[in-house]
N, C-alpha and C positions, 0 to 999 in steps of 0.2 A: 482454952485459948481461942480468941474470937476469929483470930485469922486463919485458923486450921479448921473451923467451920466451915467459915468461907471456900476456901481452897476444895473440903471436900464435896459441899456442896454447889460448886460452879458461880456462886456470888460474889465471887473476887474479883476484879477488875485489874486487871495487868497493863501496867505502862510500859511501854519498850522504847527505849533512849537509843535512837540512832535507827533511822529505814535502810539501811544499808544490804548486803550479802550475805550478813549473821542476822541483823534484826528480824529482818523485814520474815523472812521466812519462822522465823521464830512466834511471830507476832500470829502468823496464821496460823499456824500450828494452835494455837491458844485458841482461835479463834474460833477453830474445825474441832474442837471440843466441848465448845459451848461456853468459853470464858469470852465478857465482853475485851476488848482489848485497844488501847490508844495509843498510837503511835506517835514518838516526838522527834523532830526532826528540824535541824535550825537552815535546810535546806530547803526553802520556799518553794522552789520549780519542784520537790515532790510533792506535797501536798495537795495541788485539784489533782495532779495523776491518778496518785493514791484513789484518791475519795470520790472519781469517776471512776474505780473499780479496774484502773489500766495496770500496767506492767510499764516500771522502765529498764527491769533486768528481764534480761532473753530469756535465762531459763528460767525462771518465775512465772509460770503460765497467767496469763490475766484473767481466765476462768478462774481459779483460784482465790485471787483477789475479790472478783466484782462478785461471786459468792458470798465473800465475808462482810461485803461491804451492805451488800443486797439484805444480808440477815440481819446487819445492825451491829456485829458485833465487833467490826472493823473500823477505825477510823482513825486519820491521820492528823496532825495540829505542830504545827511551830509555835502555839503558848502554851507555854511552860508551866501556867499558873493553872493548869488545872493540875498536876502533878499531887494535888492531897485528895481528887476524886480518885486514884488508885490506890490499892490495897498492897501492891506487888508490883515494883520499877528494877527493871532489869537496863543495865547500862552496857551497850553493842556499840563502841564510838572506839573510831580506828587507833590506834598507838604504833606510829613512821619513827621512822631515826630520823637524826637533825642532819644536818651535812658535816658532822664531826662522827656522824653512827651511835651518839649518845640517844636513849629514850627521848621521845618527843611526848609528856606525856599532858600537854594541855588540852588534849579532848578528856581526858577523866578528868583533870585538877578542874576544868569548866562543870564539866559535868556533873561532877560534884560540887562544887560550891551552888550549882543554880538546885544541887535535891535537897541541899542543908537549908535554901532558905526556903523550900516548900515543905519539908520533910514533917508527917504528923505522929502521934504514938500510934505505935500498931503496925507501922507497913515495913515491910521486906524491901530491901536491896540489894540486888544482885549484880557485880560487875563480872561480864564475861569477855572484858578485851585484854588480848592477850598480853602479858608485862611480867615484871621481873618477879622474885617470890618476895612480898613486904608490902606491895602496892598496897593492898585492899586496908590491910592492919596501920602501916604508915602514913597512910594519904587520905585516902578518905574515911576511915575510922576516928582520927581527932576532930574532921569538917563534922561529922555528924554529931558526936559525943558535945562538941562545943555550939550546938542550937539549940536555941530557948524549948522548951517542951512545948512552951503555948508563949501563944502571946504576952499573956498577964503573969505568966509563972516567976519575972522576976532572974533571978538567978539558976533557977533550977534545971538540968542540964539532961538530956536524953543519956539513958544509959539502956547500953548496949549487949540484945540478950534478953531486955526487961522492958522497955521502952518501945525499943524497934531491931531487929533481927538484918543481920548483913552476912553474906557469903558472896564466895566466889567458885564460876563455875566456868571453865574456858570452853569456848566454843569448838566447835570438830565437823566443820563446813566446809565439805568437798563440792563445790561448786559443777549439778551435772552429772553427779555421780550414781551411774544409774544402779547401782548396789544398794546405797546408803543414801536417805534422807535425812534430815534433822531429828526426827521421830525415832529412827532408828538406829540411831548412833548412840551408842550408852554414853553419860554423863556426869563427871566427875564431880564433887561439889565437894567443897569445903568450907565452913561456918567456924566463924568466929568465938562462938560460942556451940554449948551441943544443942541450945535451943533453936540458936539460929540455922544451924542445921536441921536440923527436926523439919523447922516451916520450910526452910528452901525444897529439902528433900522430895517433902509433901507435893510443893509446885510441878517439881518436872515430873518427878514419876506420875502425875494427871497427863502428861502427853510424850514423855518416853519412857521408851521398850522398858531400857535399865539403865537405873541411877547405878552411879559409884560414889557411896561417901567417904574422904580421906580426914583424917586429924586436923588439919585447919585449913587455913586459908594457904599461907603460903607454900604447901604440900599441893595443893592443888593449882598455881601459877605454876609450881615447878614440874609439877606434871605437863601440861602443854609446853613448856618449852624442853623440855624431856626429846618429847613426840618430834619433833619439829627438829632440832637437834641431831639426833638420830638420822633423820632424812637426808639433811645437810651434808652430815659427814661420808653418807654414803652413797650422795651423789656427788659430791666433790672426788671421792675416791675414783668411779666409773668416767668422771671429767679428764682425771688427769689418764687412766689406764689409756682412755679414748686417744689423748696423746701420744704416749710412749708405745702403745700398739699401732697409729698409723707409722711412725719412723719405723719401725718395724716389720711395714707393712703387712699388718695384718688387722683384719675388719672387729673392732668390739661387739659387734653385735653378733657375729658370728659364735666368739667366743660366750658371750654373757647367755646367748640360747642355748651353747650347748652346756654353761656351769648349772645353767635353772634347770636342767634336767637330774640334777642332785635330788634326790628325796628329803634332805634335813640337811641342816646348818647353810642353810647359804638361802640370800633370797635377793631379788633380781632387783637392782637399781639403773636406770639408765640415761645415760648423756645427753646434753641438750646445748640450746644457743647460749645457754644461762638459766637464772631459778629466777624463778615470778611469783607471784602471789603477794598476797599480804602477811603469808606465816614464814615460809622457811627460807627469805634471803632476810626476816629483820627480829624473828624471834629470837634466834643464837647469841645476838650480840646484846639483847637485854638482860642476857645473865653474863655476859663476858664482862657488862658494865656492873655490874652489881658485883662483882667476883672481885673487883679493883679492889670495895673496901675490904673486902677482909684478905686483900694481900693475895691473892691467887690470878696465875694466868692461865686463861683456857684457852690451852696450847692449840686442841686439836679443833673447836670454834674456828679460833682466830685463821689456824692452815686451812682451814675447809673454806671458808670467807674468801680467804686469798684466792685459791683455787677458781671456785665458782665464780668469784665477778672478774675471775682473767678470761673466761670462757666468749662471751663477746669479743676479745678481741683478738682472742684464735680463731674464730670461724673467720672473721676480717683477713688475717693472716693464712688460713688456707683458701680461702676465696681470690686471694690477691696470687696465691699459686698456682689456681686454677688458669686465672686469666690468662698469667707468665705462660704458662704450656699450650694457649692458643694466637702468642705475640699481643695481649692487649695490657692495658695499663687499668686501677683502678679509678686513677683521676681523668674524668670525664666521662665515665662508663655510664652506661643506662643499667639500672639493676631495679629490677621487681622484687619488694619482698611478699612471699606468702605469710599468711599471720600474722596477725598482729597483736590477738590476744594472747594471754601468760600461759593457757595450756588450749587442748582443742573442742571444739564445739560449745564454748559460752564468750558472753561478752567483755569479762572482767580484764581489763587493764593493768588492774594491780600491780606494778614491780615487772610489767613486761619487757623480759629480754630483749621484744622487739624495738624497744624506744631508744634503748644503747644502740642496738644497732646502727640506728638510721643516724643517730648524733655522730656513730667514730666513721658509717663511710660519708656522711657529708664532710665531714674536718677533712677524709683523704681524697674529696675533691669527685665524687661520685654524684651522679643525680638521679633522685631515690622517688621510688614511686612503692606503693601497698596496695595490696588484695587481703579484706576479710571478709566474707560474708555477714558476721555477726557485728562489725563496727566498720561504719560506714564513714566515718568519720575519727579524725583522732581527736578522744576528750583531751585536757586541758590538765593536766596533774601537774604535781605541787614543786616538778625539776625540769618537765617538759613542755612548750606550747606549740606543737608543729601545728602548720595551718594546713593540714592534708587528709584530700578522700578518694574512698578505695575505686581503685579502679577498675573497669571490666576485664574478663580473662575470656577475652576472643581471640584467635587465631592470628588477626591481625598485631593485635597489643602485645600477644607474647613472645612474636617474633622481632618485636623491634627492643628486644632489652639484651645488652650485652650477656647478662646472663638473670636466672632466677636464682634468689636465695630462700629456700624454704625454712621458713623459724617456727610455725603451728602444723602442727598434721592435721587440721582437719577434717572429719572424715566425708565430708562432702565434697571436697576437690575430684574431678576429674582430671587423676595422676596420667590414665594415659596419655589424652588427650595434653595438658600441661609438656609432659614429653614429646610429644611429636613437633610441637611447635613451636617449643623454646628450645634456644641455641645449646645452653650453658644450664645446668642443672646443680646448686649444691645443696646440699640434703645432712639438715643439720640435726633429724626426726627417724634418718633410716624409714620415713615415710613411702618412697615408693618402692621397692624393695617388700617394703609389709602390703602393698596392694598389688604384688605382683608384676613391679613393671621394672626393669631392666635394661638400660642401656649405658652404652659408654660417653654419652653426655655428663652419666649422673656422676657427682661426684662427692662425697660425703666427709661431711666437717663436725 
């Protein structure tokens, strides 16, 4: 087989569909192995960045980049049309719910119809954005099976397995996470065939640790929403504990330190302003959708969804009891938030809890200001347009906010300092506290 040549002798040329926080990392990874590698991206304003060798995500070093660029084997394009110089097109392109929570899944249904019309015999397809279990087999499996082989061939139809080989391999991008890189995270993959499996296999295991191959494609979707699932419900669970332990008056975190001290069967999940990211507030519900047709309701999804996008507007709700207990109100309140990114120490926006925030205390009539380091600016997402940037955390500044609400922990904040000179402290991270700072300002939501 010509492509299993390829692949093992580093002659393959690898497309990555989508520069994104799965791609783009993914793309160098290929690249720091010695495969050449093109990147596609219908996002203009990436392309000279790229291909001057810059970084427009934080944690994406730009040494990293201008390495791969430097060596040739890196480089970035918004034409599509060169998609049959690749061997190997892997498709990283985001899948959001709509405002009904159904799939939004017209970054692949695009993305797929523009590989069907480049697509040659020979080359590998891999989609690894996360979706329900059927995508890969239902959606884009007919796009490709129903284009011409060749131009001249008339009627004759790519088949699949024979022709050109497609699997699916979910991505497992912990953004930052200084354990686990892309490299080192094993990789599930599932092929449509056991050919197409075979060549997918081949690919990753050239630049990860360890492959996992599953029985097909849709075993392997189901597997990342598994993952991600799992997480959901067992942070919705420590959301709500977080509740019924404050009326109770008693600290969760206190408690959950001292459950993690179990040796077996329990393992530590914990509370927040809400769930961010691109996985686990929108991966749950592309199988709760899927679960409709064949007549089943995912009870414990659906509770964990409830739970978790109520969380925003409890910390609202104990932030406003905060005030009560100092005589102020939260309509008109000056309120600083910390954070702004979906978890701490990178730039990613994603599904940030912090962007609810700022929309339910503007409705309660609050004027709302932000501190991030890593976003200096609020980007532009596809529910929110605030026109707002981060402001300095001097002495001055934090003394004139009715109170702070912390939404990222950071680990570059200057918690003590932060405490000495803001009035009103609510702490929605048990952030200072874990850096050792302690006062009866703090108050935790």
């Amino acid at each position: 087989m010509e492509l299993l040549k390829k692949i093992e002798d580093n002659s393959a040329i690898v497309g990555i569909i989508g520069l994104g926080y799965v791609g783009l990392p993914l793309g160098l990874e290929f690249a720091a192995k010695g495969y050449k590698v093109i990147g596609f991206d219908i996002d203009e304003r990436k392309i000279p960045i790229l291909n001057s060798g810059n970084s427009y995500i934080k944690h994406i070093k730009t040494e990293k980049i201008k390495k791969a660029v430097d060596s040739g084997k890196f480089s970035a394009t918004s034409d599509f049309s060169k998609l049959p110089e690749t061997d190997a097109i892997i498709v990283c392109v985001p899948t959001p719910l709509n405002e009904h929570r159904d799939p939004d899944l017209s970054f692949i249904e695009n993305s797929g119809k523009i590989v069907a019309k480049y697509l040659r015999a020979g080359q590998l397809v891999v989609l690894e954005s996360s979706t329900y279990p059927g995508t890969t087999d239902e959606i884009l499996l007919p796009m490709f099976e129903s284009a011409p082989l060749t131009q001249k061939s008339g009627d004759k139809k790519f088949v699949v397995g024979k022709d050109f080989y497609l699997a699916f391999s979910p991505e497992r991008e912990d953004p930052n996470n200084p354990h686990y890189s892309t490299a080192t995270i094993p990789k599930v993959i599932g092929g449509v065939t056991t050919h197409c499996l075979t060549v997918s296999q081949a690919l990753y295991n050239k630049v990860i640790v360890n492959t996992v191959p599953v029985s097909s494609t849709r075993a392997a979707e189901a597997t990342k929403l598994l993952e991600n699932i799992y997480r959901s419900v067992n942070i919705a669970l420590v959301n709500e504990l977080k509740m019924v332990f404050d009326r109770m008056d008693l600290d969760v975190w206190e408690v959950i330190k001292a459950a993690s001290t179990k040796p077996f069967g329990y393992q530590a999940f914990y509370p927040g302003p809400g769930l961010g990211g691109h996985c686990i507030p929108i991966d749950p519900f592309y199988l709760t959708w899927k679960a409709h047709e064949y007549d089943i309701s995912t009870k414990f999804i659906e509770l964990a969804g409830e739970i978790n996008t109520f969380q925003p507007y409890y910390v609202i709700e104990r932030s406003m009891e905060v005030l009560n207990k100092h005589k102020k109100a939260l309509n008109g309140s000056k309120v600083l938030i910390l954070g702004a990114a979906y978890k701490k120490d990178i730039d990613d926006m994603r599904e940030s809890p912090t962007l609810k925030l700022i929309e339910i205390l503007h409705e309660r009539g609050a004027i709302v200001e932000y501190n991030d380091p890593f976003v200096p600016k609020l980007p532009r997402t596809r529910k929110y347009q605030y026109d707002m940037n981060s402001v300095e955390l001097t002495k001055e500044n934090l003394s004139g906010y009715d109170f702070v609400l912390l939404s990222t922990d950071h680990s570059g904040y200057d918690y003590k300092f932060i405490e000495q000179n803001a009035k009103i402290i609510v702490d929605t991270r048990n952030a200072f506290e874990n850096h050792g700072v302690k006062s009866n300002k703090i108050y935790k939501a």
